[in-house]
N, C-alpha and C positions, 0 to 999 in steps of 0.2 A: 576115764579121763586120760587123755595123753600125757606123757611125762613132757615137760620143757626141756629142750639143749640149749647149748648157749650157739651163739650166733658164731661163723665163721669170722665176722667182723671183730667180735668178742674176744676169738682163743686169738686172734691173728695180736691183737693189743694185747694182750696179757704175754704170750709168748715175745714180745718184740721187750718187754720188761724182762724177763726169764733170762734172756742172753745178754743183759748186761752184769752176769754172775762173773766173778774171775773164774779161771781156769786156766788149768799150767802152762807157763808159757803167752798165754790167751790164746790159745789153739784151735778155741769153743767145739769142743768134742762133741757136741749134742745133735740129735735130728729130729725133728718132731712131726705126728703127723694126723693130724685132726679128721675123723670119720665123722661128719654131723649127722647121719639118718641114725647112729649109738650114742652121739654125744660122747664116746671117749676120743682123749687124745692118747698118743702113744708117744714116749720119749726113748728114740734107740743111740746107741755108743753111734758114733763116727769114726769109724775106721780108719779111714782117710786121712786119719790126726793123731794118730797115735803115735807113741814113743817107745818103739822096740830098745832101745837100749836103756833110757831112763826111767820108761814105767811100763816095765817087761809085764807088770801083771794088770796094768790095767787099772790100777787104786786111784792113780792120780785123774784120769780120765771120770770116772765115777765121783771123784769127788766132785768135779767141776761140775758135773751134771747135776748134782745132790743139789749143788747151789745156784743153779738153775731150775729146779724143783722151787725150791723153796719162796724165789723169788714170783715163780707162778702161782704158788699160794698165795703170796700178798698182795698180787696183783688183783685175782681171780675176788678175795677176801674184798680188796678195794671197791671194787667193783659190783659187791653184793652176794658174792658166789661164796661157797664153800667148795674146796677142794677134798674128794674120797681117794687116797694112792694106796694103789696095789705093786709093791714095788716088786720085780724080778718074776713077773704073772707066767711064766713059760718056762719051765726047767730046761725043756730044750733049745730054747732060741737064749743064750746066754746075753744077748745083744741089745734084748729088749730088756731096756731097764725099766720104766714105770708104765705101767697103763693108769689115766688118771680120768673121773670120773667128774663132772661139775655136779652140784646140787646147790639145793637153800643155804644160806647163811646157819650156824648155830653158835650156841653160846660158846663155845669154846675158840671160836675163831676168833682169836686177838690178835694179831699181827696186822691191823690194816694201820695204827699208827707208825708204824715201820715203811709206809709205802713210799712219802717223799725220801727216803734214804736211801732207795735202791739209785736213782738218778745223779746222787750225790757218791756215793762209796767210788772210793778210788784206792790200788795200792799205789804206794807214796815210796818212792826210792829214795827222796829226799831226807836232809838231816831233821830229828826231831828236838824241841827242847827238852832239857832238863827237866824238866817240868815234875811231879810226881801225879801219877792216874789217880784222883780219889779214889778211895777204897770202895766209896758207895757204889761210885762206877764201875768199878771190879766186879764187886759186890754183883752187879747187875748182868754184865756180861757171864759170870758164871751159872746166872738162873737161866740165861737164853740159850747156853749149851746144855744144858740139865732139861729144857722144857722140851730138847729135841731127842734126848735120850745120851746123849754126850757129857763129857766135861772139858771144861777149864781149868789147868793149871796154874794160876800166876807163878811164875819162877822168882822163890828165893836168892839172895846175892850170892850166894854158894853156888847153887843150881844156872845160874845167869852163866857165872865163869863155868862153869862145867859144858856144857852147851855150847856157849862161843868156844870152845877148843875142838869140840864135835864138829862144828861148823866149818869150821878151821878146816880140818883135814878132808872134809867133805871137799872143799874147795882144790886143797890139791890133789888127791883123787883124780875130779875130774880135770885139772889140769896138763895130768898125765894121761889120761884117756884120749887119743883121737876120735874114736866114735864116737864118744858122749860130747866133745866141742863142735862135731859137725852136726848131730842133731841138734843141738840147743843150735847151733848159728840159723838152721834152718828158719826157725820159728823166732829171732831175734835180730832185728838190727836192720829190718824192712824199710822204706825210704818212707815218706809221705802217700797216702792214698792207697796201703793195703789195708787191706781191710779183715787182719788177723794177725795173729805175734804182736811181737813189743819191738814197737817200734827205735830208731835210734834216740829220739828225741825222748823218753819215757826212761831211757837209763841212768837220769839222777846224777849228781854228779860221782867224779871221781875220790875217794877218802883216802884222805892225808893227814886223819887221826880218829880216836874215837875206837868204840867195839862193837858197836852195832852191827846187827846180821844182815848186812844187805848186801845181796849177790847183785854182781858185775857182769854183765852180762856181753861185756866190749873183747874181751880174750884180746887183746891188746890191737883188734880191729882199729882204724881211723876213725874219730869221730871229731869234727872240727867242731870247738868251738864249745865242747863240753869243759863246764867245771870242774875247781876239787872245793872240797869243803871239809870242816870236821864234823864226824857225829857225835852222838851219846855216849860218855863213857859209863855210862849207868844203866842199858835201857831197858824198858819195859817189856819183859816177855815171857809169852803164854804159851802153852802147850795145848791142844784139844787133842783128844782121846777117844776112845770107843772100850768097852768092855769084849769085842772080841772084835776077828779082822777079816770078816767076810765081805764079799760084794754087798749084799745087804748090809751091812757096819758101813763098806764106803759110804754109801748113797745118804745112810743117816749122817755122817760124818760131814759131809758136803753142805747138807740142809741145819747143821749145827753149826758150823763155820760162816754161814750165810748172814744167820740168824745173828749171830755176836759181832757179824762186820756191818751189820744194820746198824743192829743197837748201839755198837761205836761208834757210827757216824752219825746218829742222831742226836747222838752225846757229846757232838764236840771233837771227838778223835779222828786222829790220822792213823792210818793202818797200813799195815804192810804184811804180807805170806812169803815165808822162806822156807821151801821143800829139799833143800840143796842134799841133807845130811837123809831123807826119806827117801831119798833114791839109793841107797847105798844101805842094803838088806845090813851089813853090819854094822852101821851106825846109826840106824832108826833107833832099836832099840835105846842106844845112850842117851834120847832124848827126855824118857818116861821120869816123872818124879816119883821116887821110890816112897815119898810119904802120900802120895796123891791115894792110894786104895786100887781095888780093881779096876773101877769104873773108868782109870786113865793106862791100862794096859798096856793098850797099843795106841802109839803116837800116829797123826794124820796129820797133823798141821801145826808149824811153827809160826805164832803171831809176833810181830814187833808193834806194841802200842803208844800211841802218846799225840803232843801235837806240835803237827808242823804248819809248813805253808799249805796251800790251794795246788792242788798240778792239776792238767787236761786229762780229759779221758782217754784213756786206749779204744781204739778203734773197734767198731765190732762190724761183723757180718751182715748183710741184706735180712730182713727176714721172711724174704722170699726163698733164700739160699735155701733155710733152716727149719721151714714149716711147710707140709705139704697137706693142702684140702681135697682130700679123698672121700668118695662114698662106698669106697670097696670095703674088704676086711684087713687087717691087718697079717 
């Protein structure tokens, strides 16, 4: 009996879900490329989008992709599929991150109640309230990075001010860096109808009080007609981790991150990702909560949780651009 693939129609909807994953910048680092007579798809870096001076190694890239994975699983899950990944299947082709496999449904596939929140997740540069996260909701988010092989930190009020002063200097750093403000302008402050980067309109307004960790992304650029506001002087923030800091850790790291900005926005929350202090090999580290255990090692991602208003989505890519239907080999 023949084995079923899934239909070129099939991965082409699933993958057009997969890329509405954040990623640095929204750069969308991923390329995909579907062989139906194998029924695998293959998901490789994008070179073309990389950030030699911010993400010399390439983590932040893999993150994005991890969470693009992941969102393919809930799509694929939606849809009746179970996803098999093989992630980094090629020693030698460092490039190719996952080869991924559709099959039957199984019991372990729970994430399809997570599928209406891939359309809904948004990062929010906007102010949040005061509000306090129920702990149950903590609570929860920490079992979605645990169920990926990751964790969640919540940050204690000690740990909070420890962090925003990291952040802090992360910020002037790169303020002093000319190569690091002309890469980020690259990928930020795009008019209407690109269709990648973060656009002008997406930069939240300007803060004129508050400590919440929200990167500016204007470097004193014109932007007419942007606000200021105050944030949180209190705010909610996580840490997600990996027990070590390989390519392979990115990729789970990505699909861990995904998973808890689902779960967030299924729950009610606004969410935000601040990488500013992980691009600065010496102030990653400062991020780690020295009570958290091994399992939060190494820092991947700085969350800002809580709730705000509604904002528009960032714009994404064709997924023409991003998905290629081949019957060759990879």
């Amino acid at each position: 009996m023949s084995t079923r693939h899934a239909d070129p129609a099939e991965v082409t909807a699933w993958v057009s879900d997969a890329i509405l994953a954040p990623s640095m910048h929204n750069a969308q680092p991923w390329q995909f490329r579907y062989v139906p007579t194998s029924g695998l798809l293959y998901l490789r870096l994008d070179m073309t989008r990389s950030m030699p001076r911010t993400d010399a190694d390439n983590r932040g890239m893999h993150v994005g992709c991890g969470a693009a994975l992941f969102n393919l699983r809930v799509a694929a899950a939606h849809a009746g599929w179970s996803t098999r990944i093989r992630p980094l299947p090629d020693p030698a082709d460092p490039g190719l991150l996952a080869r991924v496999h559709f099959a039957a449904p199984t019991a372990s596939d729970n994430v399809t109640d997570l599928y209406t929140a891939i359309g809904r997740r948004r990062s929010s540069r906007e102010p949040f309230a005061e509000e306090p996260v129920p702990p149950a909701l903590l609570g929860a988010l920490r079992e979605a990075a645990e169920a990926e092989g990751a964790s969640l930190s919540v940050l204690g009020a000690w740990h909070v001010e420890a962090v925003l002063d990291v952040v802090e200097e992360a910020e002037q750093d790169e303020h002093l860096s000319l190569e690091e403000r002309e890469e980020i302008a690259k990928w930020t402050g795009a008019g209407a109808g690109a269709p990648d980067g973060i656009p002008t309109s997406a930069f939240g307004p300007r803060r004129h009080g508050g400590r919440a960790p929200v990167r500016d992304f204007a470097f004193g650029r014109p932007t007419p007609d942007r606000r200021s506001a105050v944030f949180e002087h209190s705010p909610c923030l996580a840490v997600l981790g990996t027990p070590q800091d390989r390519p392979q850790d990115w990729l789970v790291a990505g699909q861990a991150l995904e998973r808890v900005l689902l779960r967030a926005t299924a729950g009610g929350l606004s969410t935000s990702l601040n990488s500013q202090a992980l691009e600065h090999a010496g102030l990653r580290w400062l991020l780690r909560d020295p009570r958290s255990g091994s399992n939060a090692s190494f820092p991947q991602m700085l969350l800002r949780l809580g709730y705000g208003p509604s904002v528009p989505a960032t714009p994404r890519r064709d997924v023409d651009d991003v998905l290629e239907i081949d019957a060759g080999r990879p």
